[in-house]
N, C-alpha and C positions, 0 to 999 in steps of 0.2 A: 768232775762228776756232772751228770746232766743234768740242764738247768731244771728247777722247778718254775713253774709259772703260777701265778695266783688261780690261773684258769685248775689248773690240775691240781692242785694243792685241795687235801680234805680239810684240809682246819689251817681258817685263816686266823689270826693273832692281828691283834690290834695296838700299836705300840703305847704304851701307857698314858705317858703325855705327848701335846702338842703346843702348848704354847710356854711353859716354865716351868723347873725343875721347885720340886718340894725344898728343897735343900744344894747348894751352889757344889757336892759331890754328894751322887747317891747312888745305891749301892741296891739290884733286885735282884732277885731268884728264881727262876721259872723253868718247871718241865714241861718239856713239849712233847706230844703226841708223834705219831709215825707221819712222814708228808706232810708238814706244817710249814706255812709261810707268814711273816711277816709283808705285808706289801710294799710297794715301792713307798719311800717317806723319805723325809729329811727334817731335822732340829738345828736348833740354831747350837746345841753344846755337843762338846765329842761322846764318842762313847769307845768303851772298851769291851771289846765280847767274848767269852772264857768257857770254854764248854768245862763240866766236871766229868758227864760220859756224853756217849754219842758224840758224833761231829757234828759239827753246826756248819754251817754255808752262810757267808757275804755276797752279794752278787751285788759289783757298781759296773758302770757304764763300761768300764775297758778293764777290768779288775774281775776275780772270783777267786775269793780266799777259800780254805778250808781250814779248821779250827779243831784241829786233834790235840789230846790235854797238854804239851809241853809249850803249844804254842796261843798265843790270844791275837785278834783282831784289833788294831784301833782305827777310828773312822774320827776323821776331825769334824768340826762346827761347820753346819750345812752341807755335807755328805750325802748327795743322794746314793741309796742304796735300797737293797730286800734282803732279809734274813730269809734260812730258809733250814732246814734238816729232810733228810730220807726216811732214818730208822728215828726211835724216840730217842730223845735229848736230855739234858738239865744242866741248863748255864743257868749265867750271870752276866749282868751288863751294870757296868760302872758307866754312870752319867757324870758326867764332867763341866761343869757350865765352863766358857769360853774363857774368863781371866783367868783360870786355872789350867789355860791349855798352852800356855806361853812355851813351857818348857817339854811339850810333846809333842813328836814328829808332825813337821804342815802337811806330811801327804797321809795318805790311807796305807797300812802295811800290818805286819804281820810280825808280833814283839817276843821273843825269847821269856817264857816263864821259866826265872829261878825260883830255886829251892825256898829262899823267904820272902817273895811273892805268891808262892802257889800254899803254903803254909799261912799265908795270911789271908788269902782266898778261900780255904778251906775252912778256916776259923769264922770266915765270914758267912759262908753256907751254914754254918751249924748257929751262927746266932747272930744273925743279919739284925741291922740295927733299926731302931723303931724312931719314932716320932713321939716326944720333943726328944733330942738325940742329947748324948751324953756328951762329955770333953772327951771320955774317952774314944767314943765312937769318934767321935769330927778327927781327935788328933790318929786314927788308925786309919782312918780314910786316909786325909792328909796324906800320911808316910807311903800308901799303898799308890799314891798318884807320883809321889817322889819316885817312886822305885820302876815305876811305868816311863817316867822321863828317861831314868836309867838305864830302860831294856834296850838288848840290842834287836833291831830293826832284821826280819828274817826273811824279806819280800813276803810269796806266796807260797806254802806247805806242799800244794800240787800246781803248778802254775799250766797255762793252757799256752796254746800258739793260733796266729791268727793265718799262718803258713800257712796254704792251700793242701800241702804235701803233709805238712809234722802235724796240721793240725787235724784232717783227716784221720791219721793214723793214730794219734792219741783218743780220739772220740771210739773210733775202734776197740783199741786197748782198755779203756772204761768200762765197755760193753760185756768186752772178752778179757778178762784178768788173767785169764788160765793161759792164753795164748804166750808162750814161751819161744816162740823162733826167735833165733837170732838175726840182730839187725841187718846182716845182712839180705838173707829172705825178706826181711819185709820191707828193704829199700827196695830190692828185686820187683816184685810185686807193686810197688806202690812207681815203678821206672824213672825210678831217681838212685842214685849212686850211696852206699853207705856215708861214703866222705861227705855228700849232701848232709845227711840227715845231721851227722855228727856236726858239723858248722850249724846248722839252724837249732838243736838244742842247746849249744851251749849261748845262741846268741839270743832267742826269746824263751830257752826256761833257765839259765843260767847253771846248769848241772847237764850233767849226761844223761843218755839216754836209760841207763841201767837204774840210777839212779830213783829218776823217776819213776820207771818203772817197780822199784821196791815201795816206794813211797806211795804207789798206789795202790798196792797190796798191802800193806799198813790200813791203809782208810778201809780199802773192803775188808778185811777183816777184824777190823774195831766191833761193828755191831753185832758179826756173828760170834762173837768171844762173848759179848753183854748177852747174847738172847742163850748161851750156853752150848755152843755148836765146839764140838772136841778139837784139839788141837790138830789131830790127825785129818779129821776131815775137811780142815778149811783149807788146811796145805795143800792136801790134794785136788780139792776143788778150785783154789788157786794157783793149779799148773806144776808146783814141787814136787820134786822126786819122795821126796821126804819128809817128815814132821822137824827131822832133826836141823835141815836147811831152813826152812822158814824160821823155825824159834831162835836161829842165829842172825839172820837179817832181822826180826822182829826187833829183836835185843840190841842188836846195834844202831836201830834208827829211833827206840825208844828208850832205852836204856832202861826198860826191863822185860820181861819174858812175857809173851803172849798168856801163861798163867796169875801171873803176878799183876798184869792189865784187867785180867777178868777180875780176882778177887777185889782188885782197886774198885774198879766200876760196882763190884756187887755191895760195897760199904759204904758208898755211894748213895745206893737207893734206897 
C-alpha cells in the first residue's frame, strides 16, 4: 500500500511510553482515526501489533508489513519503525520488555494468529487489564506471550519488491486493483518477458504473482466491507466478473466470507 508519511498523515499518534513499560508485558487498546500515523520511534522492548478491524501498516527501513485480522506484527527490542492505517482501525499492541523476548523471533515478521490466540485477544479487548494488575491478568498475559513464541513466522501479508520491473508494477496494481490482464500483457507492457516476472515474484515476494494479487484485493476490500459497501459492488469495483468469484477467493485466503468479515468487524465496534 502507499506509504503514509507523517507529512500527509491527518493525525499524528504519539506512542505511549518512551523510556519504561508500566508493567514487564502490557497489554493497550486504541482506535485510530482515518490516515493516522504513528511516527518514526523505537523502545527498548518488543511489541506485538493486532488489528481487530481495519488494517494497520508497519513501515521499518527495508520491511512494510500489513496486519489483516489472521495475522499480527512483531517488532523486536529497538525496532525502528512508523505505524500507520489508511481507513479507521482498532488494534492492540502487546509491550513485551526485553527478558521476556528470549523466546520470540530476533527479526521483525509477521506471526499466524490461531484460534486460542485470537480468542484471547478478543477477551483482552473486552476487558483489558488495569493497574495494580491481578495474578490473573499477569498469568493471561504470560500465556498469550507463550503462544506468540509459538506462532508461526508468516514473513509479510503483502510483501513489496525493490525490482525496478516487479516493483513498478505492483505500485501500479495498488493504484488500480481492478486492473485484471493477465501477466502476460503486463510483462508485455512493462518489456520484460512473463518467465521474468514469474522468477522475480517468487524470488522477492515468495508467492506468485496471482497470488498476491488476490491478497491484494483482500486488504482493498476490508475497509469497504467495514464502511458497508455491498458485496456486489466491491467485486466489481475490484475487476471480478462476479460477486460469486470474489466471495470464493475471499473465503479462501480468509477463511471466511466477505459477509461474515463485515458482521465480525461490525461486533467489533
Amino acid at each position: 500500500m502507499p506509504f503514509i508519511s507523517p507529512d500527509s498523515a491527518r493525525h499524528l499518534a504519539i506512542p505511549p511510553f518512551t523510556d519504561q513499560l508500566p508493567e514487564p508485558i502490557w497489554f493497550r487498546l486504541v482506535c485510530m482515526p482515518a490516515e493516522a500515523t504513528y511516527p518514526l520511534h523505537q523502545h527498548a522492548w518488543g511489541e506485538f501489533v493486532y488489528s481487530y478491524s481495519g488494517v494497520m501498516e508497519v513501515k521499518l527501513t527495508d520491511h512494510h508489513f500489513l496486519v489483516p485480522p489472521q495475522y499480527g506484527v512483531w517488532l523486536p527490542p529497538d525496532e525502528t519503525h512508523i505505524g500507520m492505517n489508511q481507513a479507521e482501525a482498532c488494534h492492540c499492541s502487546v509491550y513485551i520488555a526485553r527478558p521476556h523476548c528470549e523466546l520470540l523471533p530476533a527479526k521483525p515478521c509477521a506471526l499466524t494468529v490461531g484460534p486460542l490466540l485470537r480468542a484471547m485477544l478478543d477477551h483482552l479487548r473486552q476487558h483489558p487489564p488495569v493497574v495494580p494488575r491481578t495474578a490473573a491478568d499477569t498469568r493471561m498475559l504470560q500465556v498469550m506471550v507463550d503462544l506468540l513464541g509459538q506462532a508461526p513466522c508468516a514473513g509479510s501479508y503483502l510483501p513489496m519488491s525493490t525490482d525496478p520491473v516487479l516493483g513498478k508494477l505492483l505500485r501500479w496494481l495498488e493504484l488500480h486493483p481492478e486492473d485484471h490482464r493477465p501477466l502476460t500483457e503486463l510483462a508485455r507492457e512493462a518489456n520484460t518477458s512473463e518467465r521474468t516476472l514469474i522468477r522475480r515474484c517468487q524470488r522477492d515476494l515468495g508467492m506468485s504473482f496471482s497470488e498476491w494479487r488476490q491478497r491484494l484485493a483482500v486488504i482493498k476490500a476490508m475497509p469497504l466491507l467495514e464502511a458497508g459497501q455491498t458485496v456486489e459492488t466491491i467485486a466489481l469495483d475490484l475487476g471480478y466478473n462476479s460477486a460469486s468469484a470474489f466471495i470464493s477467493m475471499f473465503r479462501r485466503l480468509m477463511d471466511i466470507t466477505p459477509d461474515e468479515f463485515r458482521k465480525r468487524a461490525d461486533s467489533l465496534a
